[in-house]
N, C-alpha and C positions, 0 to 999 in steps of 0.2 A: 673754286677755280682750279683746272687742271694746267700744268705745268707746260709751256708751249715756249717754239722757236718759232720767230717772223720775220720774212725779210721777203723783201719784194723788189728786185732790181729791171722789173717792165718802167722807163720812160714812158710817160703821158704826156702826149702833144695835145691839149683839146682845144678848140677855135674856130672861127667862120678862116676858110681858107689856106688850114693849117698843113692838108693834103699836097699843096705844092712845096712843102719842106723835106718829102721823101728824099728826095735826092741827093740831098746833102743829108741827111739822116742813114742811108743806106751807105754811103761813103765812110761811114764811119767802121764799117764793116766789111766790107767788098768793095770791088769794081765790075762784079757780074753777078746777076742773081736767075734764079724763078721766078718768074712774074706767075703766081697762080691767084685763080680766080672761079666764077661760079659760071654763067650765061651771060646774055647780053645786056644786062640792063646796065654793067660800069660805061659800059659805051654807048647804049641810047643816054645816057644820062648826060653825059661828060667826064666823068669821073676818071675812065680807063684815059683821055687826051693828058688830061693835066698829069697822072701817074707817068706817062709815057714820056712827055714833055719834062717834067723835073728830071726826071732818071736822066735823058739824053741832055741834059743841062752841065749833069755833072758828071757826066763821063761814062757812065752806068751801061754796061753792056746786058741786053735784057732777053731771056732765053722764056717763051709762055708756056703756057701750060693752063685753060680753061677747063668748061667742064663741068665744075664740082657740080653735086647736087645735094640737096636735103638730106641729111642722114648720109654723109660721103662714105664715098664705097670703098674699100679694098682693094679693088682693080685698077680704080687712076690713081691713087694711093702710089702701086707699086712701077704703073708707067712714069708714073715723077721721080722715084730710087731711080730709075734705067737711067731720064731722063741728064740729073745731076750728075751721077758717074762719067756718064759716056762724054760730057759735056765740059765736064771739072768743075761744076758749081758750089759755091761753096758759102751760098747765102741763096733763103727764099724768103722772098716778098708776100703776103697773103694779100688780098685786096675782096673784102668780102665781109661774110659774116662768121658765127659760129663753124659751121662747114667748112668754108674756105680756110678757117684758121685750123682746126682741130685737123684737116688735108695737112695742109703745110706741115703740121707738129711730124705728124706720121709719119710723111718722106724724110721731116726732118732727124728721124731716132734710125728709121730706115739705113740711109745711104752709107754710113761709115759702118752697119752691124751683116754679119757675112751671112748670116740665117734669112730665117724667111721671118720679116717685121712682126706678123699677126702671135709672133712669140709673144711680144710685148704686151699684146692686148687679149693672152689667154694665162697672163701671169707664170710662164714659163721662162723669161728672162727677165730682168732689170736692166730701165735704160741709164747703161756708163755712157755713154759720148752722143752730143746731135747738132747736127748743124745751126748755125743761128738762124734768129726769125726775126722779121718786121711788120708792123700791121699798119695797114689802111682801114678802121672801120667799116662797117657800111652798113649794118644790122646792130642796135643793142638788145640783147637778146643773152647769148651763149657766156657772156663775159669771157670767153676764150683768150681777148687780148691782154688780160696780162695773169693768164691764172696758173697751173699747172697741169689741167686737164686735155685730153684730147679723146674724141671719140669715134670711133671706126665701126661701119658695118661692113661684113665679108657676105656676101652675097650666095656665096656656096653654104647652107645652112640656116640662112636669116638668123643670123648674131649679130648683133649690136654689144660691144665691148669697149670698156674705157682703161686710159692709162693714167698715170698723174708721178710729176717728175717736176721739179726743178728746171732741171736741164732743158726744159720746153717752154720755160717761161719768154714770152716774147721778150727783144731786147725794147723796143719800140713800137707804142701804140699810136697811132694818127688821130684825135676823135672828132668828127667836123660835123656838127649838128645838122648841120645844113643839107648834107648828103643823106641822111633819112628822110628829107620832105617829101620824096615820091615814092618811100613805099606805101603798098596798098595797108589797107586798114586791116584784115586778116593777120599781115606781118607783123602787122607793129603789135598787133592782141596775142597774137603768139611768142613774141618778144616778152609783154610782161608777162606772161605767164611763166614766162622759162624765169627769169630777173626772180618775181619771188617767190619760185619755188627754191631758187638759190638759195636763198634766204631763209626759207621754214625750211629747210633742209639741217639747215644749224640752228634757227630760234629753237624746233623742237627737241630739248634733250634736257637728262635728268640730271646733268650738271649743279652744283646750287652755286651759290654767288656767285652769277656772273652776270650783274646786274648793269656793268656801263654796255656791254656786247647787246643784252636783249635787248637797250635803251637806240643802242644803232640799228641793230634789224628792223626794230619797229619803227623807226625815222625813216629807215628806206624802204619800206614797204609803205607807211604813207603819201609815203614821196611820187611812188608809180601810183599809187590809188586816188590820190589827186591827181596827177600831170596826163593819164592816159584818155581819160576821158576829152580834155582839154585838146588833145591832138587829133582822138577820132573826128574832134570838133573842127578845129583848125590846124589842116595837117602842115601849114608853115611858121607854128607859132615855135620861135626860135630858141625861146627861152622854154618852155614844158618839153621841146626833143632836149635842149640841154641837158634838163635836173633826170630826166629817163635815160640819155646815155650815161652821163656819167653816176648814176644809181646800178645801171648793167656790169658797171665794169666794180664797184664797191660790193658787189653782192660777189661776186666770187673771184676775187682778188687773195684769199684766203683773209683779210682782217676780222670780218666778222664773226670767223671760228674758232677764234681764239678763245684759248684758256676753258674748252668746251666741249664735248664729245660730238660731235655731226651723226647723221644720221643716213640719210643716202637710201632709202630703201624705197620713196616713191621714184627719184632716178633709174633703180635697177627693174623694177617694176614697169616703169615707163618703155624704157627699150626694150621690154619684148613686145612689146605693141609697134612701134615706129619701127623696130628692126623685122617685122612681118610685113606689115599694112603699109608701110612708108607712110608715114601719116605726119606729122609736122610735130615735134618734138611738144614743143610750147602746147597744141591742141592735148595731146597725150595728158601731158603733166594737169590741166585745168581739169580732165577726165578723174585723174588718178588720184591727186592729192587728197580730195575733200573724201574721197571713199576712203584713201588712207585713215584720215583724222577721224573718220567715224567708227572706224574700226580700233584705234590704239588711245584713242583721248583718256579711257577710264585709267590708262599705265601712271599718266601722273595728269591727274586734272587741273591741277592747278597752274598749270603751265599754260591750257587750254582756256580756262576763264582769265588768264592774264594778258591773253592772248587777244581775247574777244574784247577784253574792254580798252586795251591802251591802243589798239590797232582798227576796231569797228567802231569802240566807243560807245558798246552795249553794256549797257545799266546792269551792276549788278543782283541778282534775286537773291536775295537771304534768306526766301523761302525754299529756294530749290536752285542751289548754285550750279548744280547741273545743267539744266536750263541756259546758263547764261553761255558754258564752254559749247552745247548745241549750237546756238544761236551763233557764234563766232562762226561754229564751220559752216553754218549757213550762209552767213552771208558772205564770206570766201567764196562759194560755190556759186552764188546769186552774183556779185562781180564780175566773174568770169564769163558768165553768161549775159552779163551785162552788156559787154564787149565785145559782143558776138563769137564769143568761143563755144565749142560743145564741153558739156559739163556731163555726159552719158558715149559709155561703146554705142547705143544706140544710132546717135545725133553723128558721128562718125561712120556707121552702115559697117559696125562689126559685130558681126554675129559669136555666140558663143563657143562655136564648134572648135577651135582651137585653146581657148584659156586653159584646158590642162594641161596643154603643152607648154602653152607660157610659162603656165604657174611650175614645170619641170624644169624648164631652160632656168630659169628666172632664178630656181635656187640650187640647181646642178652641184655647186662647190660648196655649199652649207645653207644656215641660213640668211637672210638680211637685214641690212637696219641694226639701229642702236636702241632708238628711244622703245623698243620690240622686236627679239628677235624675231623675224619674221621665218616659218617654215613653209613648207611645200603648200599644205592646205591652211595657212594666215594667207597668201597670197593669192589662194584660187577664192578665197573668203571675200579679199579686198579688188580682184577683179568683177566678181558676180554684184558687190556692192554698187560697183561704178556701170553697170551692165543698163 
């Protein structure tokens, strides 16, 4: 086990109803914020009344800012800096999902640094100071809400870049199960997809003893692998959104990386696909992972057949233990496709004519990944795999 600092100071409000406590949660930090958000559906839903209602409860003076989209851009990114300056804002509200929170983080490192933000997400500055954050769930998916991450695409170039800071951890998460019962069934399979790729992000690595860590990834990767199905089933079953929101938010909360080396390489990999194609983050990752595993499982196999049996609960062969760490990333693959995800660029209507550009963007600054270093042509390898 490697040597590690942990500390997680995101509030976790989770409950049927827990939404109308923003305002007195937000009070705790301002009396004026950002209200940012995605499209319409906080409002055909009700969601965006009661956010508007608690805030005006408690005194909460509320400045909007809509908008985001999938894969958040660069551009409302920096109309939100303008926004908070000119306005003197000095707290932002997310109410959303991944997107809407990883926006937020952005404006948030943004408005107090005198340059232009997208330093931050080309490893040209470190974020010192950012304004604080609050979250309204709405999506489990990104774990955004209490992580350090935040993810930005700039439009000018199709980059997709991520940052990870402390200092962006939200202060407060809202998680109200309740509020995912209308999304559509594509969301929610792109949700778990995102959830445990979180997760085999860090299960996979050549770390040794760290036996309680892989005993939690594997609990919460069962955890989506039973409850999702159950929802595609019954999208108001209150209890199976529970144990999946609050597994979104344990998957990258940083706990389960501890004392471990992470890995990250089908993430970077992923966004040059969504940062081209705009394609839905969660879809990419179900594409990508299982081409990953096929391409790097022989680094350390044993990690791969421990994989496949505590997690699929594939027998193992003593004839051919190889066999069994396959068989794991098959049925990974099989899963996802289970759920109506594409598991192929194909099944997505992407052609190959650009992957050696990916596969360039993708390792511009070196190579990626831990559990393999991954170079230029490991990546154009593990795109053609997933093709």
């Amino acid at each position: 086990m490697e040597n590690f600092s942990f500390q997680n100071a995101t509030k976790i409000i989770f409950g049927r109803e827990t939404e109308k406590q923003v305002g007195k949660e937000t009070t705790e930090f301002s009396n004026k914020v950002l209200l940012h958000y995605g499209g319409g559906s906080i409002k055909k839903y009700g969601v965006y009344d009661k956010i508007i209602n608690s805030l005006n409860e408690a005194g909460v003076e509320v400045i909007e800012l809509g908008g985001v989209q999938p894969n958040p851009r660069l551009s409302l990114v920096k109309e939100g800096i303008e926004i908070c300056r000119k306005k003197d804002i000095d707290f932002i509200l997310a109410v959303g999902g991944g997107s809407v929170i990883d926006s937020a983080k952005a404006i948030a490192v943004g408005v107090p640094y005198e340059g232009d933000v997208w330093d931050f997400y080309m490893g040209k500055k470190e974020v010192k100071e950012a304004l604080p954050i609050g979250v309204v769930l709405t999506i489990p998916a990104a774990g955004s809400e209490s992580s350090v991450g935040s993810v930005i695409t700039k439009e000018e170039g199709e980059y997709k870049r991520s940052i990870g800071s402390n200092l962006i951890r939200p202060k407060f998460a809202i998680l109200n199960p309740e509020i995912t019962f209308t999304l559509p069934d594509y969301q929610t399979a792109c949700g778990a997809a995102d959830i445990m790729a979180h997760i085999m992000e860090r299960y996979f690595t050549n770390t040794d003893n760290v036996d309680l860590t892989d005993r939690l990834c594997e609990g919460t990767l069962k955890t989506i692998i039973k409850n999702i199905p159950i929802i595609l089933d019954e999208s108001k079953n209150y209890e199976a959104r529970s144990e999946v929101m609050w597994a979104s938010t344990i998957a990258h909360n940083g706990l389960l990386g501890t004392g471990r080396i992470e890995d990250w390489a089908s993430h970077d990999i992923e966004h040059e696909i969504s940062g081209i194609y705009d394609v839905a983050h969660g879809a990419g990752l179900a594409t990508v992972f299982p081409a990953w595993m096929k391409y790097v499982y022989k680094e350390n196999m044993n990690k791969f057949i421990q994989f496949a049996i505590r997690v699929w609960n594939v027998e193992f062969d003593f004839d051919n233990p190889e066999r069994t760490a396959l068989e794991g990333i098959q049925r990974t693959k099989d899963f996802f496709s289970s759920i109506g995800l594409p598991v192929t660029l194909e099944e997505m209507d992407i052609s190959d004519d650009r992957v050696e550009e990916m596969a360039e963007k993708c390792t511009e600054n070196g190579p990626v990944g831990n559990f393999k270093k991954l170079n230029k042509g490991d990546v154009l390898s593990i795109y053609k795999l997933a093709k």
